[in-house]
Structures are given as structure tokens and as C-alpha cells.
TORMI-129955 format. One record per atom (N, C-alpha, C, O): residue in three letters; atom name; x, y, z. Coordinates in Angstrom, 1 decimal. Layout:
<sites>
("ALA"; "CA"; (X; Y; Z))
...
</sites>
This chain:
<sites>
("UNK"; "N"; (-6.4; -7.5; 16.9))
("UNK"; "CA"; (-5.1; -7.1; 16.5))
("UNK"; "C"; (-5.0; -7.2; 15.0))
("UNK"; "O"; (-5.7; -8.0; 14.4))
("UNK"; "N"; (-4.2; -6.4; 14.2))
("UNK"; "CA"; (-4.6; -6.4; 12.7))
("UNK"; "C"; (-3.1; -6.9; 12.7))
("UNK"; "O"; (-2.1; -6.9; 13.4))
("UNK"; "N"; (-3.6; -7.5; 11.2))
("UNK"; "CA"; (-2.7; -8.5; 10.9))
("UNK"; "C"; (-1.2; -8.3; 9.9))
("UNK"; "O"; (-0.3; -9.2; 9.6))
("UNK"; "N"; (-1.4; -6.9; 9.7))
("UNK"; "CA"; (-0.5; -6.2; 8.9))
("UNK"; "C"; (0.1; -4.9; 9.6))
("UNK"; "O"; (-0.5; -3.9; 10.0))
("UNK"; "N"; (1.4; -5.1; 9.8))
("UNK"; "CA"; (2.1; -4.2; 10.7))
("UNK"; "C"; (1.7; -2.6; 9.8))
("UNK"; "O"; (1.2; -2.4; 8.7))
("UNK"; "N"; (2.1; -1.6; 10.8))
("UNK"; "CA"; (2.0; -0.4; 10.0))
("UNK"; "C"; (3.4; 0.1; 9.4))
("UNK"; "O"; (4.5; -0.1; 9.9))
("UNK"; "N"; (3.3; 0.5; 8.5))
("UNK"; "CA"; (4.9; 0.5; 8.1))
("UNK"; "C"; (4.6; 2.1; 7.1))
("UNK"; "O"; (3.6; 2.7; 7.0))
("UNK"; "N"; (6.0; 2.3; 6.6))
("UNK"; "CA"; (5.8; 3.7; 6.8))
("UNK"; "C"; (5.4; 4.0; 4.8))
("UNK"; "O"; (5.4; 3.0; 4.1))
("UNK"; "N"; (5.3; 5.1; 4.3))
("UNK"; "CA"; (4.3; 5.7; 2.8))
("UNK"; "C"; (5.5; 5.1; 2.0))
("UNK"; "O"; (5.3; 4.2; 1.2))
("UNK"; "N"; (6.6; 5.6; 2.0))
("UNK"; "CA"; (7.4; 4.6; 1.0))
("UNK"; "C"; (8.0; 3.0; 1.1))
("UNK"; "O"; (8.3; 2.3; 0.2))
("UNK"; "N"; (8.2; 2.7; 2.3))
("UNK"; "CA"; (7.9; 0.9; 2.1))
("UNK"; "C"; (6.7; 0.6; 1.6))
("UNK"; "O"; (6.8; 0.1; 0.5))
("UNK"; "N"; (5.5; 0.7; 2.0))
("UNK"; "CA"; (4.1; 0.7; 1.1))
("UNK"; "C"; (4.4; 1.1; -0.7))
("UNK"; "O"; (3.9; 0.3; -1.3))
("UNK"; "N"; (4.8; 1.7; -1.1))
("UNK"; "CA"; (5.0; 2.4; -2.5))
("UNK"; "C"; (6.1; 1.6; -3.2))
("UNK"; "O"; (6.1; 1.6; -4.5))
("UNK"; "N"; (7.1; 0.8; -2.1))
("UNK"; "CA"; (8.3; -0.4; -2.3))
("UNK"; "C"; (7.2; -1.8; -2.9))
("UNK"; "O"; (7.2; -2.5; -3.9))
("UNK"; "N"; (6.4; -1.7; -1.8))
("UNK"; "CA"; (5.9; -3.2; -2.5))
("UNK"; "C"; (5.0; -3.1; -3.5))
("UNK"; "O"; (5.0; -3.8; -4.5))
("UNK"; "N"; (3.9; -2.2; -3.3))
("UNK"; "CA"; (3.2; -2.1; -4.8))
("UNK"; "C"; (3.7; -2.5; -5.5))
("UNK"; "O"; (3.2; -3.5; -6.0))
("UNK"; "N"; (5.0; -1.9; -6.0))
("UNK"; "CA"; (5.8; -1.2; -7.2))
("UNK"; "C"; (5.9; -2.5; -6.9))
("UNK"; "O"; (4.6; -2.7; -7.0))
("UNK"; "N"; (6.2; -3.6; -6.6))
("UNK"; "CA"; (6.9; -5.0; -6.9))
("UNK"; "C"; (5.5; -5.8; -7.8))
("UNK"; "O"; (5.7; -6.4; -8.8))
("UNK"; "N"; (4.2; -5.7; -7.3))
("UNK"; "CA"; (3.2; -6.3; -8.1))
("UNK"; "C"; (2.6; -5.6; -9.4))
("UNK"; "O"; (1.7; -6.1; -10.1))
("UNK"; "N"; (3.3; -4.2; -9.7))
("UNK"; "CA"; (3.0; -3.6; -11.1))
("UNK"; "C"; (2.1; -2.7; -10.7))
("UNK"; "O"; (1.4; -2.3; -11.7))
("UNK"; "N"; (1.7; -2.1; -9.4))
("UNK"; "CA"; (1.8; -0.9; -9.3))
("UNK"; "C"; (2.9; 0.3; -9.8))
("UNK"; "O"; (4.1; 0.0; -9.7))
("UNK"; "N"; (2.4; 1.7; -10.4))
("UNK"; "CA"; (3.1; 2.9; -11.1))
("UNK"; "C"; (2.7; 4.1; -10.1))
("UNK"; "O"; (1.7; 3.7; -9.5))
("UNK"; "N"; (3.2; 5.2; -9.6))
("UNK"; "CA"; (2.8; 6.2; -9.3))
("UNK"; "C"; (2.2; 7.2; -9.9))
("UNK"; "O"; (2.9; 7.5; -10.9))
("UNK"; "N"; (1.3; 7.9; -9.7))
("UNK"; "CA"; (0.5; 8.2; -10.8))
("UNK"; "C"; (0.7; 10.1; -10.3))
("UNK"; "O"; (1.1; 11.0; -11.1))
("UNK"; "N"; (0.4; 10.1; -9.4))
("UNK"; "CA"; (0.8; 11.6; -8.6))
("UNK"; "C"; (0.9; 11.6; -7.2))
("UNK"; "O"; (0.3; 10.7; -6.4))
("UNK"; "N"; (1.5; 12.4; -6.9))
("UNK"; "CA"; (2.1; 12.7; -5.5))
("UNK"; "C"; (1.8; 14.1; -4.9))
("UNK"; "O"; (1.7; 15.1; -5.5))
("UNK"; "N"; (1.6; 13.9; -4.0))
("UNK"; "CA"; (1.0; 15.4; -2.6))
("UNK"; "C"; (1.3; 14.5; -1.4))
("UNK"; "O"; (2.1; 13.7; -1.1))
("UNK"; "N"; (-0.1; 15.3; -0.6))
("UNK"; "CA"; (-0.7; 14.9; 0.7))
("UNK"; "C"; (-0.5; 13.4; 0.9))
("UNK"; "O"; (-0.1; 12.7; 1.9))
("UNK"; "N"; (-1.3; 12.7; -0.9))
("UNK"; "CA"; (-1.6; 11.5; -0.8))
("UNK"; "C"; (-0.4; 10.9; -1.8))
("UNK"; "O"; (0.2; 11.9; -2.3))
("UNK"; "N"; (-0.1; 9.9; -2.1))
("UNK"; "CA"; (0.2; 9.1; -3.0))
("UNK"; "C"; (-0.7; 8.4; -3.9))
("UNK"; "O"; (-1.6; 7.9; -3.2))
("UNK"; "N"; (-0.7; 8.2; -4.9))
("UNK"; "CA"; (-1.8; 8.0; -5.7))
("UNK"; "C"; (-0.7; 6.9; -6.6))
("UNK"; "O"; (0.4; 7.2; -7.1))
("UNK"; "N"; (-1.5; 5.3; -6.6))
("UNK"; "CA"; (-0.7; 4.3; -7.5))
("UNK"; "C"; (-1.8; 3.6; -8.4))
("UNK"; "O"; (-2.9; 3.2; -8.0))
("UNK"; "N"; (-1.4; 3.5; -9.2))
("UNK"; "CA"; (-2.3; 2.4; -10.2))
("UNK"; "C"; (-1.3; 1.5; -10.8))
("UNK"; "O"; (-0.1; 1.6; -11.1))
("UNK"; "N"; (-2.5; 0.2; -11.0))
("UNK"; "CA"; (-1.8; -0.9; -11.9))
("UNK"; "C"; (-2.4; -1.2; -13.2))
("UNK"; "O"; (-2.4; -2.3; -13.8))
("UNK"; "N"; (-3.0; -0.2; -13.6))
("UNK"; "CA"; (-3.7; 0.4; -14.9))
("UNK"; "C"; (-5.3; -0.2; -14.8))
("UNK"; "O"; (-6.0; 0.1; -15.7))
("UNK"; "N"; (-5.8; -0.9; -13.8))
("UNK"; "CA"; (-7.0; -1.3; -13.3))
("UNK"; "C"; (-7.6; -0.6; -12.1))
("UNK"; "O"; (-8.6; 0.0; -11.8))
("UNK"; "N"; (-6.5; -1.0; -11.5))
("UNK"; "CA"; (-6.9; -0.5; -10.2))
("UNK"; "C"; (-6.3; 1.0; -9.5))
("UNK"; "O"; (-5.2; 1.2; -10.1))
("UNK"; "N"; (-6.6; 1.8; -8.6))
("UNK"; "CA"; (-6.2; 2.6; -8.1))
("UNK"; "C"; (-6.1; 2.6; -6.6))
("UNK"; "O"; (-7.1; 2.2; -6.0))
("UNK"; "N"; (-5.2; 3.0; -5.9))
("UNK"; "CA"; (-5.3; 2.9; -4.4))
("UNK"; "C"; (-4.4; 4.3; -4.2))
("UNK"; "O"; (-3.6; 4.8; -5.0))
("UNK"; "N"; (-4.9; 4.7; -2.6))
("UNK"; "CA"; (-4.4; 5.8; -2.0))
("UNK"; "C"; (-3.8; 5.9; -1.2))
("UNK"; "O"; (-4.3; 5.7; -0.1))
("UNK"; "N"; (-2.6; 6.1; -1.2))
("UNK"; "CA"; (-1.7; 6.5; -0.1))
("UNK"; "C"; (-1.6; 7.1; 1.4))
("UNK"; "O"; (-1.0; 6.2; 1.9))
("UNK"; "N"; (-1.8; 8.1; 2.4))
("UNK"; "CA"; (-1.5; 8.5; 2.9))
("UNK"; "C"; (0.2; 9.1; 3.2))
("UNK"; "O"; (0.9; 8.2; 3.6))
("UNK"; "N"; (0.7; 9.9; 3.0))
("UNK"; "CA"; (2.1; 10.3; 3.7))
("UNK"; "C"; (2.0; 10.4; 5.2))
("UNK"; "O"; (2.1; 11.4; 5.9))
("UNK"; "N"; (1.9; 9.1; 5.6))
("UNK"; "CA"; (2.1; 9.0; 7.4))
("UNK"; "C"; (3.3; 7.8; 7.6))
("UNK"; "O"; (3.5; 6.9; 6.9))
("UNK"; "N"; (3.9; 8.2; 8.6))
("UNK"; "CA"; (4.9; 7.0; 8.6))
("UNK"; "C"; (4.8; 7.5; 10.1))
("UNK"; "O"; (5.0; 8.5; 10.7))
("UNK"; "N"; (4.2; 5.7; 10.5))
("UNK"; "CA"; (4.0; 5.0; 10.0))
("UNK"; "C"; (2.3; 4.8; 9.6))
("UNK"; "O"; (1.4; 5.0; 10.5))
("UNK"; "N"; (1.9; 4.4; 8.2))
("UNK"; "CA"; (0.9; 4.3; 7.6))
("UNK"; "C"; (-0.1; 3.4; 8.8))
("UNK"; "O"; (0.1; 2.2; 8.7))
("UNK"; "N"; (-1.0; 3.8; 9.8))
("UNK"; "CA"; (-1.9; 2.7; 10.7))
("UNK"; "C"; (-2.0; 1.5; 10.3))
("UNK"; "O"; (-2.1; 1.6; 9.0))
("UNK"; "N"; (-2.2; 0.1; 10.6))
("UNK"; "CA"; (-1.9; -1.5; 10.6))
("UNK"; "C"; (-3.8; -1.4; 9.8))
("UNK"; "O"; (-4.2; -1.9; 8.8))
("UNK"; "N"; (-4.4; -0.5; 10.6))
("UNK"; "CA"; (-5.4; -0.8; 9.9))
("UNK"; "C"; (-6.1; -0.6; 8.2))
("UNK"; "O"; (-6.7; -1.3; 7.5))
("UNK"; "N"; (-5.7; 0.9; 8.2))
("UNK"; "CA"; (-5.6; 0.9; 7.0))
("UNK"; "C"; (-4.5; 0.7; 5.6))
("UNK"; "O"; (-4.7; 0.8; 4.4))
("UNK"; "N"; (-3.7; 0.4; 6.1))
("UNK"; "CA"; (-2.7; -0.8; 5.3))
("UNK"; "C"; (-3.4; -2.0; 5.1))
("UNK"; "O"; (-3.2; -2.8; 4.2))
("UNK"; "N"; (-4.2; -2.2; 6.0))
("UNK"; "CA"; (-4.7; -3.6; 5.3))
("UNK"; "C"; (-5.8; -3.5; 4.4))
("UNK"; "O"; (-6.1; -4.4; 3.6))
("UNK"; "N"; (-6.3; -2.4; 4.5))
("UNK"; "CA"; (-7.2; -1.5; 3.1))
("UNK"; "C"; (-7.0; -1.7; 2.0))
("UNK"; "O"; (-7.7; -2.3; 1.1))
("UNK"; "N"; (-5.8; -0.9; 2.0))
("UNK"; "CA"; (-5.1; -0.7; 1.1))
("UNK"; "C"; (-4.5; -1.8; 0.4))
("UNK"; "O"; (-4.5; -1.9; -0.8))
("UNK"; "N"; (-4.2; -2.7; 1.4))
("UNK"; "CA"; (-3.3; -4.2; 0.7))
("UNK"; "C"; (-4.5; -4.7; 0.0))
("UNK"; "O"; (-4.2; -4.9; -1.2))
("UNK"; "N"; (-5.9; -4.9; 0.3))
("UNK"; "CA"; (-6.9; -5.6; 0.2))
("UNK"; "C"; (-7.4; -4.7; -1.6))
("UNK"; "O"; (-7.5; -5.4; -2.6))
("UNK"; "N"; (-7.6; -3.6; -1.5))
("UNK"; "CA"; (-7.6; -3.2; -2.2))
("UNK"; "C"; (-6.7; -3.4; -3.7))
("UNK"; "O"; (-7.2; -3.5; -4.9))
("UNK"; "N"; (-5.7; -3.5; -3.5))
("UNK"; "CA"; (-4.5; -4.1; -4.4))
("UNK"; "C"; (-5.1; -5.0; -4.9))
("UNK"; "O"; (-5.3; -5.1; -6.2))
("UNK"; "N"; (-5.5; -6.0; -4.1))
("UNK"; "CA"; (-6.2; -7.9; -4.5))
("UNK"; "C"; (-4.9; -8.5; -3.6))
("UNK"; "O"; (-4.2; -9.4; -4.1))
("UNK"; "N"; (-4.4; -8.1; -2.2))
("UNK"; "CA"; (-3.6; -8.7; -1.7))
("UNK"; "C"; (-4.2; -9.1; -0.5))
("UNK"; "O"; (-4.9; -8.3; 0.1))
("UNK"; "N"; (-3.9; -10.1; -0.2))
("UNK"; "CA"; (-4.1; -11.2; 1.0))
("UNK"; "C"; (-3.3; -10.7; 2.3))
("UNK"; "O"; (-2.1; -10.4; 2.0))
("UNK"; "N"; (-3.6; -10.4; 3.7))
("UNK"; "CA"; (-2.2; -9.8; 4.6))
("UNK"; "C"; (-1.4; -11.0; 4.5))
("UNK"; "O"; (-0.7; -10.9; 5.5))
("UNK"; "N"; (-1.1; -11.8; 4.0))
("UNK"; "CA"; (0.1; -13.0; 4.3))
("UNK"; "C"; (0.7; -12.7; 2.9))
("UNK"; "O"; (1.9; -12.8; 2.9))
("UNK"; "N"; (0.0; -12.4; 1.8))
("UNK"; "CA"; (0.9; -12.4; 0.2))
("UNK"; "C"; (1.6; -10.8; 0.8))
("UNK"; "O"; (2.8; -10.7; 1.0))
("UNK"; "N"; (0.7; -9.9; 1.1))
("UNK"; "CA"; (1.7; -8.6; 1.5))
("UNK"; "C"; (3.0; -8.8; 2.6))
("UNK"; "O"; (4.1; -8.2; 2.4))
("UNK"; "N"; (2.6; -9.5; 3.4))
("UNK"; "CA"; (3.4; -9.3; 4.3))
("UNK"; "C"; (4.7; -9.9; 3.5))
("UNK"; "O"; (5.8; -9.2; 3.5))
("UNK"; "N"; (4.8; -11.1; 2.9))
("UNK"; "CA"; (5.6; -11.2; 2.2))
("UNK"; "C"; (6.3; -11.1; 1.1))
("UNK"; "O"; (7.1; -11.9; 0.6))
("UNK"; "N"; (5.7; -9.6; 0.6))
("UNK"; "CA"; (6.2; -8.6; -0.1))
("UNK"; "C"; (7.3; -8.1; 1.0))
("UNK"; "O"; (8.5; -8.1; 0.6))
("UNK"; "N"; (7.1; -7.9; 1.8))
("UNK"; "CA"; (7.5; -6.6; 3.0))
("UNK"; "C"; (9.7; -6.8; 3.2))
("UNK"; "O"; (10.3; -6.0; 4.0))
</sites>
């Protein structure tokens, strides 16, 4: 069972933006950086539990620091 609910392209884009993720461009994907790092979006709502946790991991976030972003 993954440990990070699936939630939908802009609640994801909500909490980035809380750790200093910017949007960098928008389409198909969303595209965010925090001037280091880059991570990709999907426009699915809701975004799958699994690759949300990709994505979180990616950031440098923990599923328990994300989730309590959420």
C-alpha cells in the first residue's frame, strides 16, 4: 500500500510551492523547480499514490514531511 494518498496536479503544485518550489512551464506536464532541483508534474487528478511518492522523494521529501504539507 503506498504511503502517500493520490491527490490531484494542483494540490501537488500547493505544496511544492510551500517548500520554494516556482513553476517553470506548463502543458501536458507541469514542470517546478526550486532553482536546484526539477520535478514533473503530470495533469491527472488524481495524480497515482505511487508516483506522488516519486515525485515527493524527488523534492528531498519524506511521505510523512509531505503528507504534512497536505
Amino acid at each position: 500500500m503506498p504511503k502517500l494518498p493520490g491527490i490531484s496536479a494542483q494540490e501537488a503544485v500547493r505544496v511544492l510551492s510551500k517548500i520554494g518550489f516556482r513553476v517553470i512551464r506548463e502543458g501536458k506536464h507541469i514542470v517546478m523547480s526550486d532553482g536546484m532541483v526539477r520535478v514533473t508534474l503530470p495533469r491527472a487528478n488524481p495524480i497515482n499514490a505511487f508516483t506522488m511518492g516519486a515525485i515527493a522523494r524527488d523534492a528531498g521529501l519524506s511521505p510523512e514531511e509531505f503528507r504534512k504539507l497536505l
